[in-house]
KOLMILO-733341 format. One record per residue (C-alpha): residue number from 1; residue in one letter; x, y, z. Coordinates in steps of 0.25 Angstrom, whole numbers, plus 2048, in hexadecimal, padded with zeros to 3 digits. Example, Ala and Ser with C-alpha at 12.3 -4.5 7.8 and 13.67 -1.06 7.14 Angstrom:
# KOLMILO-733341
+-----+---+-----+-----+-----+
:   k : r :   X :   Y :   Z :
+-----+---+-----+-----+-----+
:   1 : A : 831 : 7EE : 81F :
:   2 : S : 837 : 7FC : 81D :
+-----+---+-----+-----+-----+
END
This chain:
# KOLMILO-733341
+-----+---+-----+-----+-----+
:   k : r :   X :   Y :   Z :
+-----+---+-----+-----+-----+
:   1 : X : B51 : 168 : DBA :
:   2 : X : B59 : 177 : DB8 :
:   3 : X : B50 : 182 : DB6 :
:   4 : X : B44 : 17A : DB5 :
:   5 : X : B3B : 184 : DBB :
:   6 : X : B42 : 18F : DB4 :
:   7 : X : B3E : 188 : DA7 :
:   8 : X : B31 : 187 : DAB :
:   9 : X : B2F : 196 : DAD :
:  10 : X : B35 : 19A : D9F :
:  11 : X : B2C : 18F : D98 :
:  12 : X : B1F : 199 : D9E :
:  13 : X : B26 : 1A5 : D9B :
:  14 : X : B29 : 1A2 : D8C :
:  15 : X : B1B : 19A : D8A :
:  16 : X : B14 : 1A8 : D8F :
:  17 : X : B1E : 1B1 : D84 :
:  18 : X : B1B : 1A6 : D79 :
:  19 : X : B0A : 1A8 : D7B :
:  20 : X : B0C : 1B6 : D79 :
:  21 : X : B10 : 1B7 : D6A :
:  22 : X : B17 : 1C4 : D68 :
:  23 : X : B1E : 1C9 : D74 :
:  24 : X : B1D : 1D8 : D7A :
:  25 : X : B2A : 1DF : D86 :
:  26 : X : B1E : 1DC : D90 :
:  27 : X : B1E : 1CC : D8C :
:  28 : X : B2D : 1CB : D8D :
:  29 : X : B30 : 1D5 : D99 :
:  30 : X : B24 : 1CA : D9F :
:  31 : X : B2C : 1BC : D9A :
:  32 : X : B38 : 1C2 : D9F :
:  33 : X : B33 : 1C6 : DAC :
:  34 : X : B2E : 1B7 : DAE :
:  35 : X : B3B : 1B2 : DAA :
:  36 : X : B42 : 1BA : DB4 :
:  37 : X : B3A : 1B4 : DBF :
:  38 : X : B3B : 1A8 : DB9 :
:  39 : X : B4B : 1A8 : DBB :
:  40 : X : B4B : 1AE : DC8 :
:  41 : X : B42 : 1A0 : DCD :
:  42 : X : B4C : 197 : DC5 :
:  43 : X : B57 : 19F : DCF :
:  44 : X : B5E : 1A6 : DC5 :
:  45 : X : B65 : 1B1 : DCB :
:  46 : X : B5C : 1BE : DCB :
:  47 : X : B67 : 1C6 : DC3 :
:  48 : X : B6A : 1BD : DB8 :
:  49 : X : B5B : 1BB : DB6 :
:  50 : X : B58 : 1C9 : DB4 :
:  51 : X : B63 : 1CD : DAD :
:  52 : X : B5D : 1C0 : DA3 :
:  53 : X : B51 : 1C5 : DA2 :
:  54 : X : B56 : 1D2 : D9F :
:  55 : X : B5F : 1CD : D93 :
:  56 : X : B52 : 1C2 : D8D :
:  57 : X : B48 : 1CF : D8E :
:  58 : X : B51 : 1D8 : D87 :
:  59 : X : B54 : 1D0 : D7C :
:  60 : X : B45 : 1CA : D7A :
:  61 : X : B3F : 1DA : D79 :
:  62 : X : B49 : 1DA : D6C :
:  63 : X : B46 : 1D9 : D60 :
:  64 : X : B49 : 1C8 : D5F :
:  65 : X : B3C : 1C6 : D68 :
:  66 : X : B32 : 1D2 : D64 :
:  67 : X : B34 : 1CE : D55 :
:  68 : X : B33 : 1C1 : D56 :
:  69 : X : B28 : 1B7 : D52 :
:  70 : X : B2C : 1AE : D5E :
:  71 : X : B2E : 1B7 : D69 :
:  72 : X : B2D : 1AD : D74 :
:  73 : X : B37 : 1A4 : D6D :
:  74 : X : B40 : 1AF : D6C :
:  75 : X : B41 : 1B2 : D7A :
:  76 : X : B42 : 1A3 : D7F :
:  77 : X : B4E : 1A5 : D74 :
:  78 : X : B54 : 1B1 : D7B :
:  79 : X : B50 : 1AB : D8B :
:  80 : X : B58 : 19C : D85 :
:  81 : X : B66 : 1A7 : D7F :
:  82 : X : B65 : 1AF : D8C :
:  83 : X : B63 : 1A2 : D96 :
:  84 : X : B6E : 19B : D8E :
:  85 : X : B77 : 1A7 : D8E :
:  86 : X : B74 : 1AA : D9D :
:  87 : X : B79 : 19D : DA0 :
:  88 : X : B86 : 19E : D98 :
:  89 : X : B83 : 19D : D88 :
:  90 : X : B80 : 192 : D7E :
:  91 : X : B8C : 189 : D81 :
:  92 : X : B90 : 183 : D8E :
:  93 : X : B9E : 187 : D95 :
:  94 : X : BA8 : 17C : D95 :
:  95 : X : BB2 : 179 : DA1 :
:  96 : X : BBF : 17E : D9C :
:  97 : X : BC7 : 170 : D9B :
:  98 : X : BD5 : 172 : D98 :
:  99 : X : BDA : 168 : D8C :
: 100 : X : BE7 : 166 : D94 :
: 101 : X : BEA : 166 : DA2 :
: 102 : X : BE2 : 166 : DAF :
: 103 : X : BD3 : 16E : DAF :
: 104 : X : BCE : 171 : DBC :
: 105 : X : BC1 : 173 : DC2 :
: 106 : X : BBD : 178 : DD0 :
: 107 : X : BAF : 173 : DD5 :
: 108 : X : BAA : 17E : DDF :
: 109 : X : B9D : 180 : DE4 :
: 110 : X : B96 : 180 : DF0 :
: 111 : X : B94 : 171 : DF7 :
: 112 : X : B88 : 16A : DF4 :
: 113 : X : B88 : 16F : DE4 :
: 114 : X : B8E : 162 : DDE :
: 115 : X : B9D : 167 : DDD :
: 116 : X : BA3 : 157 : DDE :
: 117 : X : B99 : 151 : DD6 :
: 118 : X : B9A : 15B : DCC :
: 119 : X : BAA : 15B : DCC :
: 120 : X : BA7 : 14B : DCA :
: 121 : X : B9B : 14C : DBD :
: 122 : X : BA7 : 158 : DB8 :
: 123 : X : BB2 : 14C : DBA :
: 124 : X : BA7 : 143 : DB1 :
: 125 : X : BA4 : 14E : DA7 :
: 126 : X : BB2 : 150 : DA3 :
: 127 : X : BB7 : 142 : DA6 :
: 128 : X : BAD : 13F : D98 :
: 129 : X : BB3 : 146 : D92 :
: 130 : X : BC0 : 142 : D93 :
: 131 : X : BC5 : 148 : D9D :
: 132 : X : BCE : 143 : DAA :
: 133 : X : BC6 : 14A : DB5 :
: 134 : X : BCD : 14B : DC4 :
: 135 : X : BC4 : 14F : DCF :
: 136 : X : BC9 : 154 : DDB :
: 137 : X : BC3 : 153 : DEA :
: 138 : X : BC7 : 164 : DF0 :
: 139 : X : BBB : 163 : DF9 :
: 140 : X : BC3 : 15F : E06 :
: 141 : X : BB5 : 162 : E0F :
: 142 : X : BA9 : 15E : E0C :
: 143 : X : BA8 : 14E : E12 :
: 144 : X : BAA : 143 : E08 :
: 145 : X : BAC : 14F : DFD :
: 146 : X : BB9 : 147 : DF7 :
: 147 : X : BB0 : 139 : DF8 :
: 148 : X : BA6 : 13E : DEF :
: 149 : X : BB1 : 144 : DE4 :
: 150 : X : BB6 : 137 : DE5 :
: 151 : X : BA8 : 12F : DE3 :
: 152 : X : BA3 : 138 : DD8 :
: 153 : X : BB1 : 139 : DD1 :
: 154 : X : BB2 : 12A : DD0 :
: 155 : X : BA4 : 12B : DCA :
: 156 : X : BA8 : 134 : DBF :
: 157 : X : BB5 : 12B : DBD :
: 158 : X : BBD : 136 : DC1 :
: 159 : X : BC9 : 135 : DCA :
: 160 : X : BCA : 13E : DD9 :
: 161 : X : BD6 : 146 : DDE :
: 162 : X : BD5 : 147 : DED :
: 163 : X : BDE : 14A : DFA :
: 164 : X : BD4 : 14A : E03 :
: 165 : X : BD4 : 157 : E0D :
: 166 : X : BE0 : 15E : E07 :
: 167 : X : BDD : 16A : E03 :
: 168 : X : BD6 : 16E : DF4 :
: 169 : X : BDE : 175 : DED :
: 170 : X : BE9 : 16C : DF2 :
: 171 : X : BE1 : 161 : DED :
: 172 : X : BDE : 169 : DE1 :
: 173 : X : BEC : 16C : DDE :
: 174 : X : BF0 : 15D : DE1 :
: 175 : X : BE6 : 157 : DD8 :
: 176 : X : BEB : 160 : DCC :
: 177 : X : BF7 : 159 : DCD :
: 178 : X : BF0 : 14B : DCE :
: 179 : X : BE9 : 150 : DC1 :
: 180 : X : BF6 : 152 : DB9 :
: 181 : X : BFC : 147 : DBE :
: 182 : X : BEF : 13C : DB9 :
: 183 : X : BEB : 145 : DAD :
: 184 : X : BDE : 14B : DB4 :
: 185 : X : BDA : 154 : DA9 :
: 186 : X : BCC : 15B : DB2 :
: 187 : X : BCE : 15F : DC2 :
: 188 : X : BC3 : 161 : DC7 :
: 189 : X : BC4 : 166 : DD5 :
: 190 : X : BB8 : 162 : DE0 :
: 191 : X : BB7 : 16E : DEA :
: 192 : X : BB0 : 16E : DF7 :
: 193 : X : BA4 : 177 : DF8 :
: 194 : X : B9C : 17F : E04 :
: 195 : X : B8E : 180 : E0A :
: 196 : X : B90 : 18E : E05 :
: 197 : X : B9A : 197 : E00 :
: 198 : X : BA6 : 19C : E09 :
: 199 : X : BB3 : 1A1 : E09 :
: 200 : X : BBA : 192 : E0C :
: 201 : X : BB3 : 18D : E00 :
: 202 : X : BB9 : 199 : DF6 :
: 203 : X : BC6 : 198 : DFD :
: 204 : X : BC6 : 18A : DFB :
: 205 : X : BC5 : 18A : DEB :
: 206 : X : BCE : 198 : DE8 :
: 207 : X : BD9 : 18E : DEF :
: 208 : X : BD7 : 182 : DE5 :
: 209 : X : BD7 : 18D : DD9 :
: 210 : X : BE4 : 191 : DDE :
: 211 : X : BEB : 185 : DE0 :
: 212 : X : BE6 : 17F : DD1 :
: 213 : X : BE2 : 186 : DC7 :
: 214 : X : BD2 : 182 : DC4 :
: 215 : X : BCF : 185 : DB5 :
: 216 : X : BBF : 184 : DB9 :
: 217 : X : BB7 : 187 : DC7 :
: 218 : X : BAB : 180 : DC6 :
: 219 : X : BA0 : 187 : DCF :
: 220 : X : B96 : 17B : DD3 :
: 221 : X : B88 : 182 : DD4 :
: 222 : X : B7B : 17A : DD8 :
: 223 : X : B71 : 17D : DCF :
: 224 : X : B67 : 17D : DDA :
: 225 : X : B6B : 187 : DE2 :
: 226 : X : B66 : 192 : DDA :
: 227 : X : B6B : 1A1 : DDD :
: 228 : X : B74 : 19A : DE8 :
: 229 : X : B7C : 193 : DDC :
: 230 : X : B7D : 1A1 : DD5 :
: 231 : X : B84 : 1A8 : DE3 :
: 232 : X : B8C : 19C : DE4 :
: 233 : X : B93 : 19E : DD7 :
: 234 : X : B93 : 1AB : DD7 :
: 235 : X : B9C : 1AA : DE5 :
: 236 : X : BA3 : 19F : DE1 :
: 237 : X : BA8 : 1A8 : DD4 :
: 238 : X : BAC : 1B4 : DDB :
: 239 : X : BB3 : 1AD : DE6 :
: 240 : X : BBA : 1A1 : DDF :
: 241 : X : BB7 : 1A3 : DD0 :
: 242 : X : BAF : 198 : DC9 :
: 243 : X : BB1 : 196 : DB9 :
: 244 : X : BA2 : 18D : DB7 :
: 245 : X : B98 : 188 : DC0 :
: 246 : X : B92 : 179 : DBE :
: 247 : X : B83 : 17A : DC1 :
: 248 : X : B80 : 16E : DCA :
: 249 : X : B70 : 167 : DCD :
: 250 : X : B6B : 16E : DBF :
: 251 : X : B62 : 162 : DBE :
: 252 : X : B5A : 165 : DCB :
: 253 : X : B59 : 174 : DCB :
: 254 : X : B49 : 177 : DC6 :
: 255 : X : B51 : 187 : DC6 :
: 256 : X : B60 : 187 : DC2 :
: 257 : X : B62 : 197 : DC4 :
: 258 : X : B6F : 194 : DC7 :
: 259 : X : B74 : 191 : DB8 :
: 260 : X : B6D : 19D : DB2 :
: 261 : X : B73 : 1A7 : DBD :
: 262 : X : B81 : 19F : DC1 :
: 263 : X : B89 : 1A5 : DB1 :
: 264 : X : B81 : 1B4 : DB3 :
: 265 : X : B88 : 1B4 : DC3 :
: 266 : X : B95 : 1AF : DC0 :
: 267 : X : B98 : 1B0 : DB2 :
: 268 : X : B9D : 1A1 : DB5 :
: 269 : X : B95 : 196 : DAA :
: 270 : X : B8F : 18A : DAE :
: 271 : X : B97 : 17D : DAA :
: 272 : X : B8E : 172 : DAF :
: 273 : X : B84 : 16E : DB4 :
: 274 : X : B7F : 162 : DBD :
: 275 : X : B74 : 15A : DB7 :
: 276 : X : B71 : 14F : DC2 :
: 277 : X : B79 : 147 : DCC :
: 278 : X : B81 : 13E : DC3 :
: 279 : X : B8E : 140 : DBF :
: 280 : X : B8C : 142 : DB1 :
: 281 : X : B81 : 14B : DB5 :
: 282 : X : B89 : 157 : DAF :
: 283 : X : B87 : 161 : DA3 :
: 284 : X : B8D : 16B : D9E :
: 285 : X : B85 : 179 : DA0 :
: 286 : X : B7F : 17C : D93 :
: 287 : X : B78 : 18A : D94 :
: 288 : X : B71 : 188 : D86 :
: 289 : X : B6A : 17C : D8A :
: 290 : X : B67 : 180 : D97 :
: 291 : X : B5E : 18B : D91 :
: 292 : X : B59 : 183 : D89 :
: 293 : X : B54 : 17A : D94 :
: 294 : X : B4E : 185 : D9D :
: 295 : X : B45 : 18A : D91 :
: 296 : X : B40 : 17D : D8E :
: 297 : X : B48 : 17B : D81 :
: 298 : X : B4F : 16D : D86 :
: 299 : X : B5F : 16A : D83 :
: 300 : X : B5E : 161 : D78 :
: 301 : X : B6D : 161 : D76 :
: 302 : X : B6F : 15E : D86 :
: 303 : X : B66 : 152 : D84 :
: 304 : X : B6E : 14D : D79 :
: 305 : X : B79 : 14E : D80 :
: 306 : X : B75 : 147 : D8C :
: 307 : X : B6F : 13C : D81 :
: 308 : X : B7B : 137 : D7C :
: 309 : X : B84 : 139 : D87 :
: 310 : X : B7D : 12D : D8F :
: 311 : X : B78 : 126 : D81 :
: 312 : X : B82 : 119 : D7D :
: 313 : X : B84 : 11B : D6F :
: 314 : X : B83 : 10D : D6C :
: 315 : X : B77 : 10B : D73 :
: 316 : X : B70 : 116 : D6C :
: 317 : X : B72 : 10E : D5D :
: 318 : X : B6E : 103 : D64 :
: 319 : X : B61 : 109 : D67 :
: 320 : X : B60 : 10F : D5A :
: 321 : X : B63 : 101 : D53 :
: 322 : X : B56 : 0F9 : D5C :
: 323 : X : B4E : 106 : D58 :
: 324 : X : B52 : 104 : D4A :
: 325 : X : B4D : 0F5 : D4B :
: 326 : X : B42 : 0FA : D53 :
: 327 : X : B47 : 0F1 : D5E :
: 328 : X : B46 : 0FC : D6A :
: 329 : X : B43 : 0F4 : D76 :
: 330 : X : B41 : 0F6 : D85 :
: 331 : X : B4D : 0F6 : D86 :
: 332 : X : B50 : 101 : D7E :
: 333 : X : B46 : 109 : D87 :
: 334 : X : B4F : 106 : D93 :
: 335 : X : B5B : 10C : D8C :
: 336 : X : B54 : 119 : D89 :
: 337 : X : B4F : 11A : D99 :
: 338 : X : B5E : 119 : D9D :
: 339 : X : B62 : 123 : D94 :
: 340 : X : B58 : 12D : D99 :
: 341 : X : B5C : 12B : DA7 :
: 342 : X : B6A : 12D : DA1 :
: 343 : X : B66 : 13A : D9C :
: 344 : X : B60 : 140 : DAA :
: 345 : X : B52 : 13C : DA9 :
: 346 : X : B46 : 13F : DA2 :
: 347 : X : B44 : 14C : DA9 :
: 348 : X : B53 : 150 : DA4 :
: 349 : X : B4F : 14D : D97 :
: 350 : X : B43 : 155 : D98 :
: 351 : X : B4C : 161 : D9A :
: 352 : X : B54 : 15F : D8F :
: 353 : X : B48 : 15D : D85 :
: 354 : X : B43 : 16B : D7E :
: 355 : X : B34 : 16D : D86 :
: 356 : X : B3A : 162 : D90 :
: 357 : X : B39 : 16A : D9C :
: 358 : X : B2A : 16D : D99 :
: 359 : X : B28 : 15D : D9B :
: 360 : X : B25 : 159 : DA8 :
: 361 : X : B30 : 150 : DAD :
: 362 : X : B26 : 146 : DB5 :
: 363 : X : B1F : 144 : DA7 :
: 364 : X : B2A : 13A : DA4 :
: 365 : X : B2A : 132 : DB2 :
: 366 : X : B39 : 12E : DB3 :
: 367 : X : B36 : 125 : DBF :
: 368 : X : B2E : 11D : DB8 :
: 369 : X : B3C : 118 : DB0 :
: 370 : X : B42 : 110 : DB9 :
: 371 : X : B32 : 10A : DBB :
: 372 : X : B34 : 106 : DAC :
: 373 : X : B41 : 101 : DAB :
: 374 : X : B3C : 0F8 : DB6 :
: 375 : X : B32 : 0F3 : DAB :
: 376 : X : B3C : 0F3 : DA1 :
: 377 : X : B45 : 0E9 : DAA :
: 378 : X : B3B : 0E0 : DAE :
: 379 : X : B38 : 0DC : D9E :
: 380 : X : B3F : 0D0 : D9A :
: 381 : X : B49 : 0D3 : D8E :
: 382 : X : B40 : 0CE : D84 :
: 383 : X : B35 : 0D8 : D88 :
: 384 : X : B3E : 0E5 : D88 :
: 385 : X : B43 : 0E0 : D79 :
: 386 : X : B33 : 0DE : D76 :
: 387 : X : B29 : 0E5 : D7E :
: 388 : X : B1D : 0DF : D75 :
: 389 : X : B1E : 0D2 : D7B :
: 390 : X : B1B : 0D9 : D89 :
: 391 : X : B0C : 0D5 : D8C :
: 392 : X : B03 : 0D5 : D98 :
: 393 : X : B0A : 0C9 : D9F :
: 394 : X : B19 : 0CF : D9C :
: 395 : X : B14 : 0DC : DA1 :
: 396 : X : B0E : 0D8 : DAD :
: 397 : X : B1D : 0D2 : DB1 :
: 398 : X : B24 : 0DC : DAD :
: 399 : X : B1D : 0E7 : DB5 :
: 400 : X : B1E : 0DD : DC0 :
: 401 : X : B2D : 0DB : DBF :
: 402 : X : B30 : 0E9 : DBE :
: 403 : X : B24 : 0EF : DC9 :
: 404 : X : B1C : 0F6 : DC0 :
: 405 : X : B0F : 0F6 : DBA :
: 406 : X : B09 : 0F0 : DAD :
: 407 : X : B06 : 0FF : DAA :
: 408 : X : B12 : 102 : DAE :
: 409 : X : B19 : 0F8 : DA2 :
: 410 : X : B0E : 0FA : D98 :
: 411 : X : B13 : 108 : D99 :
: 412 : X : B20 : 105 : D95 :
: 413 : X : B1D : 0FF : D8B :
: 414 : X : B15 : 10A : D85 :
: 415 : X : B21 : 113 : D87 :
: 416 : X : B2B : 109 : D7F :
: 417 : X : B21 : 108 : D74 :
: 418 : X : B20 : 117 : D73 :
: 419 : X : B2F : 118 : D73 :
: 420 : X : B2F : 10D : D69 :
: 421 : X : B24 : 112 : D5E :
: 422 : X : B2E : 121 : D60 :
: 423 : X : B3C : 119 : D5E :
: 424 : X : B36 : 113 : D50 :
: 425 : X : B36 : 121 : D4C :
: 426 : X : B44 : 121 : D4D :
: 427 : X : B47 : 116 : D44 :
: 428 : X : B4A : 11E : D39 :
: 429 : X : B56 : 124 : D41 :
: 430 : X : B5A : 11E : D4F :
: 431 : X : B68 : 124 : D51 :
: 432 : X : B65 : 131 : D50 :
: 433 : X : B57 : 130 : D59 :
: 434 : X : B5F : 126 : D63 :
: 435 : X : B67 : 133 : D64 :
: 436 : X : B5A : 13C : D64 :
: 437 : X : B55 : 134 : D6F :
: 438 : X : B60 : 134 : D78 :
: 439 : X : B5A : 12A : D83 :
: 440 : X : B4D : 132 : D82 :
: 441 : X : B45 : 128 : D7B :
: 442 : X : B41 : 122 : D89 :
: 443 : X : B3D : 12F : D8E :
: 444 : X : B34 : 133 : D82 :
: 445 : X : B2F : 123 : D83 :
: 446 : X : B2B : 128 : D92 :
: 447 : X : B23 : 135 : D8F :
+-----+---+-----+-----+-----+
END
C-alpha cells in the first residue's frame, strides 16, 4: 500500500520522541532530521521535504510543544496539520461540474499511467451519481487504443464517440455536438500518451483545448513512478496547463512521494486516486485521511464509507433480525467473507483501521478464504443453518468434498463459534453494530 514504508519510518521516529518525556531543540532538530530522510526514501521531492521539515520544526520549538504535558503527541499533531496541508488541506477538491450544459475533461499523461481505464472508473463515478457520462476515443495511435475505450466503456454502462483516425480535436469537436444533441451532460476526452514527453504530444493536446473548450485537464500521474511523476507534471503544467492530477496505482506504491511533492510543484491538487484494477476502484483524494493513514491513525470515515457503499441495506436488517433471534449461521459467515472481499481485502482494511498498519497483513491469511468457502460449500444446507450437528463422520465428508483437512474444518468451526459468542454481544442492538461492522465481522472472526 501508499506510503507504507514511509509510515513505518514515522511510527520509530515518534515512539523514540514519546520515551523521552519532555522534549529539548536537540530531540526535535534530531526527530526532524530522521523525518527528512525518512521523506526523501518514500521519494518525496528533496525540496518539498526540507521546506516540510523546516515548517514542523519551527512550529514544534513553540511554545504548543515546550509547554506541553504531551510533547510527542503534539508534534505527531503538528506533522498530521502539516502532512494534511502539504497535500492540499482538510477537504478534498471536487471536479468543477457544471449543473447545466457540457463539462469537459481532458485525460493526458504519459502511456502506460492508466489514462482509458481511468476516463472509464471517471465515466462510472459520475455515471452513480446521476450523470450521462460520454467518452471519447482521441487517441488515434496507440493499436487497439479505441477497442479498449470501447471494452471498458461498455463495462462502466457508458456510451463511446468515436471516428476512428480523424483527427482529435476534430473528433473532440464532433463529439460535443453528439453530446448536445443525446444529452451527454460529462465528456470525457481519452488522449493518446508517449513513452516520454515531446513536443508532438504537447502540440497534440493545446490543438484539442483550442478547438473545445476543456473545463478540467486531468494529469494522469502513476503513483509508482516516484520523482518521475513529480517532472512529469510539472512539464505537463507549464507546456499544456493542467487543473488536477488523478493519482493512479496508490494501492501498490510501499512509497507514494508523488502525492506529497505533485500540489507543492505545481500548485495543481490531486482529485483522485486509483485504488485497484476495477472500475469502481476510484476515490476521491482525501488529503486528511491520507495523513491519517501514514501516521498509523487509520480512516475510520473511509472505511465507513467503503461499508455501505457495497452493503445491501436489506440484507443488513436481515442479518440483524437472525442475530436478534440468535439464529446466525454459516451462511451468515459466507455473507460477511464476500463483503470483505468487496471492501479490497483484509489487508485494505487493515489500513483504514487506527494502528492497522502496525498489523502484519499475513496474520490474517486471506488465501485461506476461498480454502473455507470451500468448506462452507460442501456442507449440506442443514449443516450451514446448524453447525452442532456436525460430528466426526459429517466432518470427515465435508473435508473430503471440499479438499481440506479435518483440521482444516474443526477450524472453522472455532472461528464461527468465536464470531457467534461476539454477535450475542450485539443483541441489545443490531442495526447499529451491523452498521459498525461493515462486513468486518468475518475479518475479526478470522484473527
Amino acid at each position: 500500500m501508499a506510503f507504507e514504508s514511509l509510515s513505518e519510518r514515522l511510527s520509530g521516529v515518534f515512539k523514540k520522541l514519546r520515551g523521552k518525556g519532555k522534549l529539548n531543540e536537540a530531540d526535535i532538530k534530531a526527530a526532524m532530521r530522521e523525518v527528512r530522510m525518512a521523506l526523501l526514501e518514500a521519494d518525496v521531492n528533496y525540496k518539498v521535504a526540507k521546506d516540510f521539515c523546516a515548517q514542523v520544526s519551527e512550529r514544534a520549538m513553540g511554545q504548543e510543544v515546550m509547554e506541553s504535558l504531551t510533547p510527542a503527541q503534539q508534534v505527531v499533531k503538528i506533522v498530521n496539520e502539516e502532512l494534511t496541508r502539504l497535500m492540499g488541506g482538510d477537504d478534498p477538491q471536487p471536479l468543477h461540474i457544471k449543473n447545466k450544459g457540457q463539462t469537459v475533461l481532458m485525460m493526458c499523461g504519459l502511456q502506460g499511467n492508466g489514462k482509458t481505464t481511468h476516463a472509464a472508473k471517471l465515466g462510472k463515478y459520475y455515471r452513480a451519481q446521476g450523470r450521462r457520462p460520454l467518452l471519447v476515443a482521441c487517441d488515434i495511435y496507440r493499436p487497439a487504443a479505441i477497442d479498449q475505450l470501447r471494452i471498458v466503456g461498455q463495462q462502466a454502462g457508458v456510451p463511446v464517440f468515436e471516428l476512428g483516425t480523424e483527427k482529435p480535436e476534430t473528433i473532440a469537436a464532433r463529439a460535443m455536438a453528439f453530446a448536445r444533441d443525446h444529452g451527454n451532460d460529462i465528456v470525457i476526452l481519452d488522449t493518446a500518451g508517449r513513452l516520454q514527453i515531446d513536443d508532438t504530444l504537447m502540440d497534440e493536446l493545446v490543438r484539442i483545448k483550442q478547438a473545445v473548450e476543456v473545463d478540467e485537464t486531468l494529469l494522469v500521474v502513476d503513483a509508482m513512478a516516484g520523482q518521475e511523476a513529480v517532472n512529469v507534471a510539472r512539464t505537463f503544467n507549464e507546456k499544456v496547463g493542467i487543473s488536477g492530477v488523478i493519482l493512479t496505482k496508490t494501492d501498490g506504491d510501499t512509497r507514494g512521494g508523488a502525492a506529497l511533492s505533485v500540489l507543492a510543484v505545481t500548485g495543481k491538487p490531486i482529485y483522485f486516486q486509483g485504488t485497484g484494477e476495477k472500475l469502481e476502484d476510484l476515490e476521491p483524494f482525501y488529503p486528511a485521511r491520507m495523513s491519517s493513514r501514514i501516521l498509523g491513525m487509520g480512516d475510520v470515515l473511509s472505511l465507513i464509507e467503503k461499508a455501505q457503499s457495497v452493503q445491501d441495506e436489506k440484507a443488513a436488517e436481515q442479518t440483524a433480525r437472525r442475530l436478534m433471534e440468535n439464529k446466525f449461521d454459516l451462511n451468515d459467515m459466507l455473507d460477511q467473507f464476500a463483503q470483505i472481499k468487496k471492501m479490497g481485502g483484509a489487508a485494505a482494511l487493515l489500513n483504514m483501521l487506527p494502528g492497522g498498519s502496525q498489523i502484519d497483513p499475513d496474520s490474517i491469511d486471506e488465501k485461506a478464504l476461498p480454502h473455507i468457502e470451500a468448506i462452507i460449500y460442501s456442507m449440506t444446507p442443514e449443516e450451514r443453518a446448524k453447525p452442532a450437528i456436525i460430528n466426526p463422520k459429517r466432518k470427515r465428508r465435508i473435508a473430503a468434498g471440499s479438499g481440506q483437512t479435518v483440521e482444516a474444518v474443526n477450524k472453522l468451526l472455532r472461528q464461527y463459534e468465536m464470531m457467534q459468542k461476539m454477535m450475542k454481544k450485539a443483541k441489545r442492538n443490531p442495526k447499529g453494530f451491523m452498521r459498525s461492522l461493515g462486513g468486518l465481522g468475518g475479518l475479526r472472526g478470522m484473527r
